[in-house]
C-alpha positions in Angstrom: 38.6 1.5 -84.2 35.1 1.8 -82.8 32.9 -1.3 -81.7 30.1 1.0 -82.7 28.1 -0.3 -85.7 28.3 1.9 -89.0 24.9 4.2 -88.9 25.1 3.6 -92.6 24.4 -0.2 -92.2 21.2 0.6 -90.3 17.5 1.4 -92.0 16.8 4.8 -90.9 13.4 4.4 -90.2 11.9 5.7 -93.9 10.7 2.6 -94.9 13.5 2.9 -97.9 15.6 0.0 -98.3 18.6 0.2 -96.5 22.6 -1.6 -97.5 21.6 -4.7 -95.3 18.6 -4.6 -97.9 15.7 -4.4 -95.6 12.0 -4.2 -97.0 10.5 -1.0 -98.4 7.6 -1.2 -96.5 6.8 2.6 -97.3 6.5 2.1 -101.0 4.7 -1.3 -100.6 2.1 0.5 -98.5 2.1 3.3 -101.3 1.8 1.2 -104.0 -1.0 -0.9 -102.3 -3.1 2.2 -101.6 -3.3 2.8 -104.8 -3.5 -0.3 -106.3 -7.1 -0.3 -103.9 -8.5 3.3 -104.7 -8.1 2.6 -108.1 -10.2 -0.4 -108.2 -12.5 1.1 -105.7 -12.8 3.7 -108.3 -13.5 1.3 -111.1 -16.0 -0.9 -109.2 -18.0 2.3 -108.0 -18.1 3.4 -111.3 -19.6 0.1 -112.5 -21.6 -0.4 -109.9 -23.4 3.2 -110.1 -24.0 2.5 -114.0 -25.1 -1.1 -113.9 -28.6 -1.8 -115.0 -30.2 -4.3 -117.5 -30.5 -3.5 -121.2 -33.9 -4.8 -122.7 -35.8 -3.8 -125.4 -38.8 -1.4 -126.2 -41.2 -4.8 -126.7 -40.2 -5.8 -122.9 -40.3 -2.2 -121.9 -43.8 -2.5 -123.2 -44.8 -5.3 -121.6 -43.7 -4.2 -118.4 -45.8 -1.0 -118.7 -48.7 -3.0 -119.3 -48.8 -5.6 -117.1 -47.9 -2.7 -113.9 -44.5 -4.0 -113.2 -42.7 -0.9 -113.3 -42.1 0.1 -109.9 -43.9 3.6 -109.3 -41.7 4.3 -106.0 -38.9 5.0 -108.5 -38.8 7.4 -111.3 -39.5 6.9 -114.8 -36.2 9.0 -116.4 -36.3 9.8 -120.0 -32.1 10.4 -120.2 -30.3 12.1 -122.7 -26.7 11.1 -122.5 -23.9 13.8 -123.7 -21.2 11.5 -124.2 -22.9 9.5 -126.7 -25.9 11.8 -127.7 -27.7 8.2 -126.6 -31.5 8.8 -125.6 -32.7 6.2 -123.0 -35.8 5.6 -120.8 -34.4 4.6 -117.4 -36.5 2.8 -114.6 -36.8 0.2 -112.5 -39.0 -3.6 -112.5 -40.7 -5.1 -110.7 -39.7 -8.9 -110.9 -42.4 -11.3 -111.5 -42.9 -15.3 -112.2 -43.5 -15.7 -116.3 -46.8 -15.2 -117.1 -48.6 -17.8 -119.3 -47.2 -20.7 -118.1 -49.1 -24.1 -118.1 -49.1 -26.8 -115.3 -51.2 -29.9 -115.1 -54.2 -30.0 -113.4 -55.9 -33.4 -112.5 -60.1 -33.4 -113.2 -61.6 -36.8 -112.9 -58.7 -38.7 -112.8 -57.9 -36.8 -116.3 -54.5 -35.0 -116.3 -55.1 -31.9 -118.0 -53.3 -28.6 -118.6 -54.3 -25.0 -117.6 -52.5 -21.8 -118.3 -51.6 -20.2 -115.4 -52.6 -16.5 -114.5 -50.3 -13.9 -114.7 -48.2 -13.3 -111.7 -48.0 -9.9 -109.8 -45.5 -8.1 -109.6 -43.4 -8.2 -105.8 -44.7 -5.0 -104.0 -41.8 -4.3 -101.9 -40.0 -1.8 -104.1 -36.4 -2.1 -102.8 -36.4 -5.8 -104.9 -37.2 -3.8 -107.7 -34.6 -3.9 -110.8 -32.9 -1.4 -112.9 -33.3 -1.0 -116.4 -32.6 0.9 -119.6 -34.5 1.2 -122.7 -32.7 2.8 -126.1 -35.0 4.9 -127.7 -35.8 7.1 -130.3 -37.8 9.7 -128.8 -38.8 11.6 -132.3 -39.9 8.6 -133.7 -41.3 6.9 -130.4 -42.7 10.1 -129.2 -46.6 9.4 -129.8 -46.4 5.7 -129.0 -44.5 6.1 -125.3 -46.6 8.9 -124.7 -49.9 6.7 -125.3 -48.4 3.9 -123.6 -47.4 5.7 -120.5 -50.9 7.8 -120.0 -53.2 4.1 -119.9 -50.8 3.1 -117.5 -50.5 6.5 -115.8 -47.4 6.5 -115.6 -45.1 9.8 -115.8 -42.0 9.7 -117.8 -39.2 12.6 -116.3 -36.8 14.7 -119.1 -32.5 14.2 -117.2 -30.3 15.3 -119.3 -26.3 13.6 -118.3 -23.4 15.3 -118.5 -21.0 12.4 -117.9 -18.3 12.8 -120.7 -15.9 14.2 -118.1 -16.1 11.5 -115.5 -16.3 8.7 -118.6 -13.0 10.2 -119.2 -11.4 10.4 -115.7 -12.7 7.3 -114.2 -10.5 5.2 -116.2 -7.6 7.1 -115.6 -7.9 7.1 -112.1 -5.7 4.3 -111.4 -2.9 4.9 -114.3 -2.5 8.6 -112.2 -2.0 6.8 -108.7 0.3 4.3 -109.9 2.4 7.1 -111.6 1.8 9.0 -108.5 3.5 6.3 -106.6 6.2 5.8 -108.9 7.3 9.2 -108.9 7.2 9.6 -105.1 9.6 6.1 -104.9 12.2 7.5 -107.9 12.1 10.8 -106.1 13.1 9.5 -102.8 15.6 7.1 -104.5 17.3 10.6 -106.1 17.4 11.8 -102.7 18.9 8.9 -101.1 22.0 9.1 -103.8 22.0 12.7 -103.1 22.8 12.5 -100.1 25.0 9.8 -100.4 27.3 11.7 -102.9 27.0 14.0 -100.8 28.9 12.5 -97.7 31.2 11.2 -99.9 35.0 12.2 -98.8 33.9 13.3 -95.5 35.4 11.6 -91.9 34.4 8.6 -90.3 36.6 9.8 -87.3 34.7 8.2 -84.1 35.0 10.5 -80.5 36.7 7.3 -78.4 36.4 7.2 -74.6 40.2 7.2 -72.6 38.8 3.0 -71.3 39.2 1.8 -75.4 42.3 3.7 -76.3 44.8 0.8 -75.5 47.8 3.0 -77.8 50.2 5.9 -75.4 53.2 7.3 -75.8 54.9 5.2 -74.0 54.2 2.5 -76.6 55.9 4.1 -79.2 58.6 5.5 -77.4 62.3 4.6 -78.8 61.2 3.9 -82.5 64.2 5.6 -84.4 63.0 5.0 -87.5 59.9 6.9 -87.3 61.6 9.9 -85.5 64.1 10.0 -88.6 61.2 10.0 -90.7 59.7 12.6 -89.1 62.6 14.9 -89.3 62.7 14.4 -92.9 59.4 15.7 -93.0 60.6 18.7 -91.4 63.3 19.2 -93.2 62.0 18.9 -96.3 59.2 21.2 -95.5 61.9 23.8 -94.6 63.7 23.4 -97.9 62.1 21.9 -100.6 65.1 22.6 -103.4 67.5 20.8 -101.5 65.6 17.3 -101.9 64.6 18.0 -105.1 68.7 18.7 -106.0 69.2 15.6 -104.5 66.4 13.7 -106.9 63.0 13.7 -104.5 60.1 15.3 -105.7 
């Protein structure tokens, strides 16, 4: 009777999808969130823990040629999680050393092996690195090789088994998070739905849209016998049901 649109039809503004099936914008956003911190998460975790694995012989040869950067420290790290001992430092990078390039003497084309390179002295182009070692059986020999180059090697001990663990289920949590949060606001939505269920769509019309008097229905016998049926049978119930109505 109303030219009022059903407020049912309409998205109330929560970003849940609505009967006219508009976008869920509030759970995309949700979803999205946590679809970024969780690979934030997992790139700052890589990032923090990147280096480059070599070995003790290029360890070694860094030492002694003075590419490790001194501006850094020299970190001799014991690693909980995996018991793992490690020297951890940073290089200086360098052009190879050794190499040969010819070199023209009297019209001759000869070759001469090139001098070592230095090492880059600005120390922010320096790189990470890590070294597995075996300190008990290295002790004496990292120990020698670190005093000629006067070097001091720092004892860290890590204990990074809790964050190994959380890290990677950082983003599992969020994405449950955000699954919860959407069932949970789908159980309300039905709630309230069942809720309202039964109750009066009766609309308050203004006297300008109510086009139906009196006067309208004025004369119509039939529905003024009706009516006193009503009555009647309201008044005495047994004399209808004598009769065969129930």
């Amino acid at each position: 009777m109303s030219d009022e649109p059903n407020g049912n039809s309409r998205n109330d503004g929560s970003g849940r999808r609505g009967p006219d099936g508009s976008f869920n914008w509030r759970g995309f956003m949700l979803f999205a969130l946590a679809l970024t911190l969780g690979v934030t998460a997992l790139t700052f975790n890589g990032a923090a823990g990147a280096s480059s694995r070599i070995t003790f012989a290029d360890f070694e040869q860094y030492v002694k040629t003075g590419s490790i950067d001194r501006t850094k420290p020299l970190e001799l790290v014991t690693q909980d999680a995996s018991m793992e001992e490690v020297i951890r430092g940073y290089y200086l990078p360098q052009s190879p050393a050794g190499a040969e390039h010819p070199v023209s003497a009297g019209g001759d084309s000869t070759t001469q092996p090139e001098a070592p390179a230095q090492p880059t002295a600005s120390g922010k182009d320096s790189i990470r690195f890590t070294v597995p070692v075996n300190i008990e059986l290295q002790k004496d020999k990292i120990n020698a090789l670190l005093d000629a180059a006067g070097l001091v090697l720092n004892a860290k001990y890590e204990n990074n088994m809790l964050s190994s663990l959380l890290v990677p289920l950082i983003p599992l949590v969020l994405v449950l998070a955000v699954i919860y949060f959407l069932v949970r606001q789908q159980i309300r939505t039905a709630g309230r739905g069942a809720l309202s269920f039964g109750k009066s769509k009766a609309r308050l019309l203004s006297q300008d849209r109510n086009k139906v008097t009196f006067k309208d229905v004025a004369g119509c016998d039939e529905a003024k016998e009706e009516v006193q049926e009503l009555v009647e049978f309201l008044k005495d119930p047994k004399k209808f049901q004598r009769l065969g109505g129930k």
